[in-house]
Structures are given as C-alpha cells and as structure tokens.
N, C-alpha and C positions, 0 to 999 in steps of 0.2 A: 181597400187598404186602410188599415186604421192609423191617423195622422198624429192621435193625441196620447193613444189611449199605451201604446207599445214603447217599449225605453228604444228596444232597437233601431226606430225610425226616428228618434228626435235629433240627433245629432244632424246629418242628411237633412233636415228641413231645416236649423236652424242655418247650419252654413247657407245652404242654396237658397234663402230668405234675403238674408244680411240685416238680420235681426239687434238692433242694437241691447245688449244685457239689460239694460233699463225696461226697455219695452218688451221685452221678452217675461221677465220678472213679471211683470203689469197682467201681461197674456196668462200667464201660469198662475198667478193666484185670482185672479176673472175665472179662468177654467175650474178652477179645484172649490170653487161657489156655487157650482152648476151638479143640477141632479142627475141624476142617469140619461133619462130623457132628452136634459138639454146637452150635456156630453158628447150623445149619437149624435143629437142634430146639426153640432158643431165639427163634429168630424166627416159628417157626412156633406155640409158643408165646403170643408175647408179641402175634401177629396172631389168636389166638382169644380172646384178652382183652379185644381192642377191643370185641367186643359185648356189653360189662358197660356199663350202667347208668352207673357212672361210672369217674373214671379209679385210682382209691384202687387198686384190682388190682394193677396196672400197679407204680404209685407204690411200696408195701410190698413185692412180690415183688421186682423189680429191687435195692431196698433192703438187704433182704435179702439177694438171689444177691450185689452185692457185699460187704456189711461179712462173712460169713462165707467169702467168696473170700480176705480182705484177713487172717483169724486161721489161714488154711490157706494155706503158703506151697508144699504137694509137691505134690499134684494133686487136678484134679476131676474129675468121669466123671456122663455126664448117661445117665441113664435116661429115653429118649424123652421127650413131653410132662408126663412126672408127676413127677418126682423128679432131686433132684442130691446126689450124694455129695461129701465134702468129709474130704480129706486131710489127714496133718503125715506127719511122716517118722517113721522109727522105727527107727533102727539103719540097717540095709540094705534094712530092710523098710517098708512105708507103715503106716497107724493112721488109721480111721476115725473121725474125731470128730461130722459134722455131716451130716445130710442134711435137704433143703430138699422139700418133699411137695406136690403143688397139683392138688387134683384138679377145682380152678372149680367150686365149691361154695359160694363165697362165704365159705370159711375157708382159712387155710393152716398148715400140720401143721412145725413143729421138731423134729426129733430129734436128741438132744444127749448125751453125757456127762451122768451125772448129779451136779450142782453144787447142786442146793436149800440142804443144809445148810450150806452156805459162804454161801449170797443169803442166807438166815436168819439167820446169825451178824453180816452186813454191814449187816442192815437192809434187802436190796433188796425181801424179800418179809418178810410177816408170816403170823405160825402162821395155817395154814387153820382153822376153824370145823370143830369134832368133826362136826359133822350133814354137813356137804362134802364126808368119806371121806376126807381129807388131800388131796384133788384139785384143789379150787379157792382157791386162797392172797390174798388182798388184799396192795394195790404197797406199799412202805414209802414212796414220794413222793405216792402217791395211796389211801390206804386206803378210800373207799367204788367203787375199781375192782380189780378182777381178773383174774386167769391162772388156767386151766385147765392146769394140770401133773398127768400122767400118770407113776407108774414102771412102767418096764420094767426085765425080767430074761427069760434064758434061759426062767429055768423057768416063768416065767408067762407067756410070750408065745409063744404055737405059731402056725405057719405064717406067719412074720414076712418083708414082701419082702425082696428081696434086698436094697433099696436100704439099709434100715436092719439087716437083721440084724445084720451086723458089729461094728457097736456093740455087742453083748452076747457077744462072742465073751471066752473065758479069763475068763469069771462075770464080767464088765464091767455094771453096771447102768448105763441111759439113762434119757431123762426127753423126753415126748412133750408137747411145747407146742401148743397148739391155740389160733387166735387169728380173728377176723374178719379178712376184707380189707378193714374200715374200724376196725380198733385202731387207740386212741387215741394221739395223740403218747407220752404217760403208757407206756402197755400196750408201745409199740415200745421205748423206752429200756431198759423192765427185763428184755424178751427179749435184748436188746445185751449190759446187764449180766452176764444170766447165762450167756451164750456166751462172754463174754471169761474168765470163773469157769473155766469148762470148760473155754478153752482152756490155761487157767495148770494148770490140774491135769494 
C-alpha cells in the first residue's frame, strides 16, 4: 500500500497519526525533496511501520524526517530503509550535520553535531549524574525525565556506517541521541532544541 505517493490514502493516515499541521507541512516538503528512489524507500518504510502496536512510530519518525529536512536546506540522501542523511552547504561543497537511524526496534537513533555544551549552558539539558557516565542528562523543562546522549569521535568510533561517519570527518565530534518511539512530548522538544544548537554552530 502506498503511504505517500496516493491522495486517497492521506487523509486516513493523517487523522489516525495525530499529526500536528506544522509537522505535517515539515513531512511534506522533506518528502517532495526526495527522488524516486528515496520516495519508495520511504513508503516502503513508513508501510513496515504499520505493524507497530501503535501509531507513535509513524507520528515521531515523520516528525522528525521533517523538522530536520526544514534546518538542512542543500540535500538529503536516503539510505535504503534504515537511515537518512541530512545536508547544509559548505562552500562548493556539502557538510553533513544530521542523520535520522530507524532500525524498528522501538527506538530511534539521532546523529547530530555535537551541541551539549551549548544545551548546557541554555538550560535545555542539565549536568548528567557522575554514576550515568556523562550519557544520560535529565531535560531543563522536565528534570525527573531524560536523554540518552552519546559522544562520538573518530578515534572512539571504529567501523562507523557510512550513514553517519561523515559527521566526524576533519576531528568533527557528534553526539548519538537515542530515544523511544514513544518519547515524551518533553524528550521530542529538547531533541528539536538541540538540533537547532547544531545547526547554528
């Protein structure tokens, strides 16, 4: 069943989503960026999703593929069903900032520029808990919830796919967000927050 590509099916998903028009808009121009190629991959995608439990999946991912479509205005480039990479420009040349990871495991993986100390400084995160390993931070809007943030470097990360290596090219460090596909309204803001971080850096 084709999820994107048919008008007769969009209505039906947007209601049974609860898709806010903002994010929706975001999804739809994310989509209409993408080549044939990545179009199938993303329907073909978003039609293995259907067999989740519920529709939260769907809802965050989409959310997602656009609000970080909408901070990358040069290109994206979809790595079959598992990952999307996310552009700016750079001279003449492009610059990896974002890539989107979804292996339907009931979490989904961010890879970002890495911004913490700037969320830190703003308030959006607060210092992780010594015993946490510096990995799991509580939200500055929601302090008894948290983020699972990972750093990445070259030199600590061997065999890195291709989708994210990029990020840590010319000693670039990232930062590898890890979140359920039912994060809280709370948990989705402050991944937004910190991607906008990222992208102003």
């Amino acid at each position: 069943m084709r999820l994107r590509g048919h008008v007769q099916t969009r209505k039906p998903m947007i209601q049974s989503t609860s898709i806010k028009s903002e994010h929706l808009n975001d999804f739809d121009a994310f989509f209409s960026r993408l080549d044939a190629g990545g179009r199938a991959n993303v329907d073909r995608h978003l039609a293995a999703c259907e067999n989740d439990a519920t529709r939260d999946h769907i809802r965050l991912w989409k959310r997602l593929a656009g609000f970080l479509a909408k901070l990358t205005p040069h290109s994206i480039r979809i790595t079959g069903q598992r990952a999307i990479q996310f552009y700016i420009a750079d001279g003449k040349y492009r610059l990896q900032l974002f890539a989107l990871e979804d292996m339907r495991d009931g979490k989904l993986s961010l890879y970002a520029a890495d911004a913490v100390d700037a969320a830190l400084r703003a308030g959006i995160l607060l210092p992780a808990p010594r015993e946490d390993h510096a990995t799991t931070y509580p939200l500055g809007e929601a302090s008894d919830q948290y983020l699972k943030i990972e750093s990445l470097s070259a030199a600590t990360t061997t065999s890195a796919p291709e989708y994210y290596k990029h990020l840590l090219d010319w000693n670039r460090k990232a930062i590898r967000i890890t979140m359920s596909t039912t994060a809280s309204p709370a948990q989705v803001r402050v991944v937004e927050s910190l991607c906008t971080l990222a992208a102003q850096r």
